[in-house]
C-alpha positions in Angstrom: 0.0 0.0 0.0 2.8 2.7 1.0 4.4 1.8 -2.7 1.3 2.7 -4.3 0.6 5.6 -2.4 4.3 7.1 -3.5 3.9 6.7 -6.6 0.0 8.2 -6.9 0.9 11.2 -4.6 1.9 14.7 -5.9 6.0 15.6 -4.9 4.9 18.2 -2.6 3.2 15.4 -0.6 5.8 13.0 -0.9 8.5 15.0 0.3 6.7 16.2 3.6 5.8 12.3 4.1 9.8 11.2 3.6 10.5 14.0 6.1 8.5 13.4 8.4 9.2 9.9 8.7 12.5 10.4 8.7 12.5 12.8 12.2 10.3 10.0 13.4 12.5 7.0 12.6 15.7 9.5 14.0 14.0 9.9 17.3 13.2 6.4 17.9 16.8 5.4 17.2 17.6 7.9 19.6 15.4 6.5 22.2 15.9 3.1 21.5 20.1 3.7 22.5 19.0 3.7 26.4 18.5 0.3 26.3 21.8 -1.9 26.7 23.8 -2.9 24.0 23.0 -6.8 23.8 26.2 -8.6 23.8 25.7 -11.8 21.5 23.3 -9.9 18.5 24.5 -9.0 15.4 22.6 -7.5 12.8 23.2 -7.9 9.1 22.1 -5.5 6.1 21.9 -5.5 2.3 19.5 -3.2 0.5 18.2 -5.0 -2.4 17.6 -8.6 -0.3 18.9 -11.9 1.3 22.0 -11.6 -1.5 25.7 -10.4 -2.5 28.4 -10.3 0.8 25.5 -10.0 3.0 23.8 -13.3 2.8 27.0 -15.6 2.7 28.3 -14.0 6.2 25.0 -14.3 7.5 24.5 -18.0 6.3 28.2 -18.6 7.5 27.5 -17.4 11.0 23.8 -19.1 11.4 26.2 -22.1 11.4 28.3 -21.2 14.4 27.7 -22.3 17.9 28.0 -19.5 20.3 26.4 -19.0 23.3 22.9 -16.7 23.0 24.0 -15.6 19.2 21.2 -13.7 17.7 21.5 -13.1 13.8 19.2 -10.5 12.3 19.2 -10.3 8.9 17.7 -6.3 7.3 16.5 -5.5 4.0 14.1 -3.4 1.7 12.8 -7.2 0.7 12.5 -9.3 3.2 9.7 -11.4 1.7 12.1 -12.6 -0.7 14.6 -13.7 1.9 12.8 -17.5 1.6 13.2 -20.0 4.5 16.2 -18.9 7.1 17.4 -20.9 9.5 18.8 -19.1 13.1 18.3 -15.8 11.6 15.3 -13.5 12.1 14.4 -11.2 8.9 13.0 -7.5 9.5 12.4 -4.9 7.0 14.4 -1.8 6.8 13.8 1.3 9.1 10.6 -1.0 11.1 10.8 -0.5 14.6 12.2 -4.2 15.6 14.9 -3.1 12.3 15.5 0.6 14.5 15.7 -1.4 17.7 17.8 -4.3 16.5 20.6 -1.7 14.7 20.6 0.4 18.2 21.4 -2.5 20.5 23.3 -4.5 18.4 27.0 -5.6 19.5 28.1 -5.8 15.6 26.6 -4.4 12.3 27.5 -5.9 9.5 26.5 -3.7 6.1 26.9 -3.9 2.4 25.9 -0.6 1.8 26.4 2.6 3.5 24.2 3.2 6.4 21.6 5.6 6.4 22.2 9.0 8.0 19.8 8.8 11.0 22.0 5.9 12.4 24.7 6.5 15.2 27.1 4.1 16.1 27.3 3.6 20.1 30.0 3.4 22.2 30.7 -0.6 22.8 29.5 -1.5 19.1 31.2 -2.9 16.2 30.7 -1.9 12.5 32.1 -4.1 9.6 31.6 -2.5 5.8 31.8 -5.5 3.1 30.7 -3.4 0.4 28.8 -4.6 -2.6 31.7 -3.7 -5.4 34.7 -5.3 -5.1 36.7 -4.9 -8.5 35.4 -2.1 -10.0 35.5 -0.9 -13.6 32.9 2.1 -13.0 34.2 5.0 -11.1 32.5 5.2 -7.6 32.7 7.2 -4.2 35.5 10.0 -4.3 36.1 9.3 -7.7 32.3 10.1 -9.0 31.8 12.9 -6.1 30.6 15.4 -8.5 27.7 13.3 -9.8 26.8 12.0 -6.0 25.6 15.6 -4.5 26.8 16.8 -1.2 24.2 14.9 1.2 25.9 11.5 -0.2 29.2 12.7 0.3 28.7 14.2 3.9 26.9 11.1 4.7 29.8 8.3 3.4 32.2 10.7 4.8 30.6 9.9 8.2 29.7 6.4 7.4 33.5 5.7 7.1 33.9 7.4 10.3 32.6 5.5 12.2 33.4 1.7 10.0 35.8 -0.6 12.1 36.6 -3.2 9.3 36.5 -3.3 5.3 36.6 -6.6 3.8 38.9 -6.3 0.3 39.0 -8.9 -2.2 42.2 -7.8 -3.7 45.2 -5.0 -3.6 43.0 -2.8 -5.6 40.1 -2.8 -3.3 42.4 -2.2 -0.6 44.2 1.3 -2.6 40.5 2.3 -3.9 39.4 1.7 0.0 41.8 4.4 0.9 41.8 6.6 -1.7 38.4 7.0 -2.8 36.3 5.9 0.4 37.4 8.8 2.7 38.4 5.3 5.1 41.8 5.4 7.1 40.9 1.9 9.5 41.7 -1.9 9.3 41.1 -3.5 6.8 41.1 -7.4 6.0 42.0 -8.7 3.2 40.2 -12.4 2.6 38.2 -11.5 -0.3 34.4 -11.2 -0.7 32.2 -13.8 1.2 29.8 -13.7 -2.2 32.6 -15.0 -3.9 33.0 -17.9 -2.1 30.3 -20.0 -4.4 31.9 -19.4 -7.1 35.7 -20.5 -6.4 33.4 -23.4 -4.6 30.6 -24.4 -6.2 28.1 -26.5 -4.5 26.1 -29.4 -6.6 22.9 -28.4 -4.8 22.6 -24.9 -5.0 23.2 -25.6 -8.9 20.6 -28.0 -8.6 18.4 -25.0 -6.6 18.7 -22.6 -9.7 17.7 -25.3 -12.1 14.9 -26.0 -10.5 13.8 -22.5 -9.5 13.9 -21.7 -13.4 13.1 -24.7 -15.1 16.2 -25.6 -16.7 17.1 -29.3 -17.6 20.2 -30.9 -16.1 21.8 -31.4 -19.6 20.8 -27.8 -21.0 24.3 -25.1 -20.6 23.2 -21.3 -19.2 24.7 -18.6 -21.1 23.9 -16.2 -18.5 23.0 -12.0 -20.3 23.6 -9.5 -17.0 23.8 -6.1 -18.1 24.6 -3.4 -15.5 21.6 -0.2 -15.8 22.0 3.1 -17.3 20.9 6.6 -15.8 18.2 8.4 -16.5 15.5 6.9 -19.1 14.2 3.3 -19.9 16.4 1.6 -21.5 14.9 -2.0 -22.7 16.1 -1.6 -26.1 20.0 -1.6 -24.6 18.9 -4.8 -23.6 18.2 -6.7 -26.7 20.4 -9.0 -28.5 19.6 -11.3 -31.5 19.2 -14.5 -29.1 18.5 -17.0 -32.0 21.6 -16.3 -33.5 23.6 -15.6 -30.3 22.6 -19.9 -29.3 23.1 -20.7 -32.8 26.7 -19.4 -32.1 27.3 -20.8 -28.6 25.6 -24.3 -29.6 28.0 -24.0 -32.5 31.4 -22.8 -30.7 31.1 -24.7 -27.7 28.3 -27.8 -28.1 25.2 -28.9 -26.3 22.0 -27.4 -26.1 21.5 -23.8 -24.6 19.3 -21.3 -23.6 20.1 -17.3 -22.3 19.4 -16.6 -18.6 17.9 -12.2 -18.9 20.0 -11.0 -15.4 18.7 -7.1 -15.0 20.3 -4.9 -12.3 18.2 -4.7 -9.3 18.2 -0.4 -10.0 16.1 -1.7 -13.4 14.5 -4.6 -12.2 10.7 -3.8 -13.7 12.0 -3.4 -17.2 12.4 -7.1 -17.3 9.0 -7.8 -17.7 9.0 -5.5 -21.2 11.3 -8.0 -22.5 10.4 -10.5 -24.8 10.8 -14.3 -23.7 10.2 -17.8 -24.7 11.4 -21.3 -23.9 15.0 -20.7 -24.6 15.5 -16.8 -23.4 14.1 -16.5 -20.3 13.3 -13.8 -17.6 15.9 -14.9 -14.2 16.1 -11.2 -13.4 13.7 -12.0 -10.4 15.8 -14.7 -9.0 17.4 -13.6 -6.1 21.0 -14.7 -5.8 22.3 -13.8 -8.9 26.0 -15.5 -7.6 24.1 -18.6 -7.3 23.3 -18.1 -11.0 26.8 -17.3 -11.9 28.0 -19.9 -10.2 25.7 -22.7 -12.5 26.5 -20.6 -15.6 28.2 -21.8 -18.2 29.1 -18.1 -20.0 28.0 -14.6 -19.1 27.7 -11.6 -21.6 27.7 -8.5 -20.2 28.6 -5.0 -20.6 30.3 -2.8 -17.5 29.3 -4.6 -14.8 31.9 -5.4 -11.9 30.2 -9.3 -12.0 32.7 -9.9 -15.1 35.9 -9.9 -13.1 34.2 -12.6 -9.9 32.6 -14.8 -13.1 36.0 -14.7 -14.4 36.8 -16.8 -11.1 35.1 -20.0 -12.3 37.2 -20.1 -15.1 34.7 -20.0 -17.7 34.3 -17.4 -20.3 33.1 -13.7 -20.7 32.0 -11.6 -23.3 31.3 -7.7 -23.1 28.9 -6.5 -25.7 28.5 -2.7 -25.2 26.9 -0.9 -27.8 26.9 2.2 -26.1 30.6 2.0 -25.1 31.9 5.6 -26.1 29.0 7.4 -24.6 29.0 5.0 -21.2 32.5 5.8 -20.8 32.3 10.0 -21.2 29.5 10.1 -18.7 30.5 7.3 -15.8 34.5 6.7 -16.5 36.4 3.8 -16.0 38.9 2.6 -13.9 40.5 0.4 -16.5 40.9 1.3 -20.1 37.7 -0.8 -21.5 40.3 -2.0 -24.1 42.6 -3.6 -21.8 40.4 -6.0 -20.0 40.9 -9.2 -20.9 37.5 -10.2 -22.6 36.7 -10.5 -25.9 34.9 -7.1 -26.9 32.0 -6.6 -29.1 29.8 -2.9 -30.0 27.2 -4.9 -32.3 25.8 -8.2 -32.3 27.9 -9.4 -35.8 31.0 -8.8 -33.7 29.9 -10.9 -30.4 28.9 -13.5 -32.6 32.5 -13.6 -34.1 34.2 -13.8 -30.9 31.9 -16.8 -29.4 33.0 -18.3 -33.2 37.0 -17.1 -32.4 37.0 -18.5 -28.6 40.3 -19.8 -27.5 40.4 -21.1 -23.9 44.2 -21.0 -23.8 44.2 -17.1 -24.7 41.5 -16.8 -22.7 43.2 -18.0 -19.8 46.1 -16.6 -20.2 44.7 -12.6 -20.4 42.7 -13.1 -17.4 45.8 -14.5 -15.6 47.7 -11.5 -16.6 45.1 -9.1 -16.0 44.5 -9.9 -11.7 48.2 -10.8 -11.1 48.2 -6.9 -11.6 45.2 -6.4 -9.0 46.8 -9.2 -6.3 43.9 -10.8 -5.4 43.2 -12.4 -1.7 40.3 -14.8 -3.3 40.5 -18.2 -1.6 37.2 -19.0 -1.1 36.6 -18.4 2.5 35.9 -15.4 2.6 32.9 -15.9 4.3 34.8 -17.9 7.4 37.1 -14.9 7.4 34.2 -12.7 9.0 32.3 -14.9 10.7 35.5 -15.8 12.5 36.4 -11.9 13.2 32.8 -11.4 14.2 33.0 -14.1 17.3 36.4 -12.7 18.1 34.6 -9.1 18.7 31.7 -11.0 20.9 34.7 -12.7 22.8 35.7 -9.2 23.6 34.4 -7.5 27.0 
């Protein structure tokens, strides 16, 4: 109901309602910070859902036995979350969300916290962040497109952050440089990642199911990262007969193309045309589980081609808006460096599925992160679990 009153109300309105309930949700986090801090609860956030860094700590921990440990899990979705086992799922800025973040020993984020919260005295905040390897400019390095309320607010975010969790010796420089962060900062790599160094047989089997896919049939999986601005379905249209003419033809077997839309454009999946062997997975909600039962993934800036690029299997970028991307976001890398075949039309993506060389392949990406030093191992995840029970240790 509040979802469809936002979007029938008039500006004016909305903006008196957002403040409003903004003074109110400040002053009950306020109030809520005389109780005392509970020593064994931790509380666990991520925007979009149960997903990314988020949801692998949290599942890591539910397994731990320690003492009274209370797990609380916060998100914009938490009807999505499914079945949870040892964790409790509240909604973000609720009352039992408010209350859980103000007594909470540890907070465990993967985004930057709104502005209303304060950390306490006696409490623990650890950042995972929901980047890693970027090739988009972020933070610092995009200030001027961010607006000053952002800046002030990941300025103070940072502030108050005990722990960032890098993935590699470029998250750790872009941590310092661009984050306005001057703490510790370990260096495991990202919990998400974790599936994909180390697949498991039954979350593959989970995905399958979930979408209908057959055992036998290979998932060439299309996530494209959004643009700014406008609807944008038609930058998300390839020729999929002859793009699984190509892939049956280059690499064998029978496929079909898994649509993956960012969460930011999530609705413009459903203008999207489908049938039995393109369908819609944008609504799926662990898109590393995808990844990680993938056989290829096509996609165009998005920061998910360097952790697919951990499975070993291959990437394709097809950017048809590559020149004009690039003058309004900027890169971190020169596009033309990365070490995936590149395509601006369909003709050309075609002829580089056709071209595929595994042993090239291999040895670009290879090259590429010995330059980043990564800290992937694939347990990440323990990693924070295990620094998370150290702080509870702690008096």
């Amino acid at each position: 109901m509040r979802e469809l009153l936002k979007k029938l109300a008039p500006g004016w309105a909305l903006k008196i309602y957002q403040k409003i309930r903004y003074i109110l949700i400040t002053a009950l986090f306020g109030l809520f910070r005389i109780f005392p801090i509970n020593p064994y609860r931790v509380v666990v956030c991520n925007v979009w859902g149960f997903g990314d860094n988020a949801k692998y700590v949290t599942e890591e921990l539910a397994g731990r036995k320690y003492k009274k440990l209370e797990i609380i899990f916060i998100t914009n979705h938490p009807d999505a979350a499914g079945e949870t086992r040892n964790i409790k799922v509240y909604k973000s800025n609720s009352i039992k969300a408010v209350y859980a973040l103000a007594t909470a020993r540890v907070w465990v984020d993967n985004n930057r916290k709104e502005s209303y919260i304060r950390k306490r005295k006696g409490q623990y905040y650890i950042q995972t962040w929901h980047g890693g390897i970027a090739l988009k400019k972020i933070e610092r390095d995009y200030g001027e497109h961010l607006g000053n309320a952002y800046v002030r607010n990941a300025k103070r975010d940072s502030a108050m952050t005990d722990l960032y969790i890098s993935n590699s010796d470029f998250c750790t420089k872009m941590y310092r440089r661009s984050f306005w962060y001057k703490g510790e900062i370990l260096e495991c790599g990202s919990p998400r990642n974790d599936i994909l160094i180390n697949p498991k047989k039954e979350i593959g089997e989970q995905v399958r199911k979930a979408l209908g896919i057959k055992k036998e049939v290979k998932i060439a999986l299309y996530a494209p990262t959004y643009r700014e601005g406008k609807d944008n379905t038609s930058a998300y249209s390839l020729d999929y007969e002859g793009l699984l003419s190509e892939l049956a033809a280059g690499f064998g077997g029978e496929w079909i193309v898994a649509v993956r839309l960012h969460p930011l454009v999530s609705a413009q999946s459903n203008a999207l045309t489908y049938n039995a062997k393109v369908i819609n997975a944008t609504h799926y909600r662990d898109i590393y589980e995808l990844m990680s039962e993938s056989d290829v993934l096509i996609t165009d800036y998005s920061n998910i081609m360097f952790e697919f690029s951990f499975t070993g299997k291959p990437v394709f970028l097809y950017a048809a808006d590559m020149k004009e991307y690039d003058a309004t976001r900027g890169f971190y890398f020169e596009y033309a460096s990365l070490p995936y075949y590149k395509a601006v039309n369909m003709p050309e993506l075609l002829e580089g599925i056709k071209a595929f060389d595994k042993k090239e392949y291999e040895e670009q990406v290879t090259e590429f992160f010995q330059g980043l030093v990564l800290y992937e191992k694939g347990q990440a995840s323990k990693a924070v679990a295990d620094r998370i029970i150290q702080v509870l240790k702690r008096k």
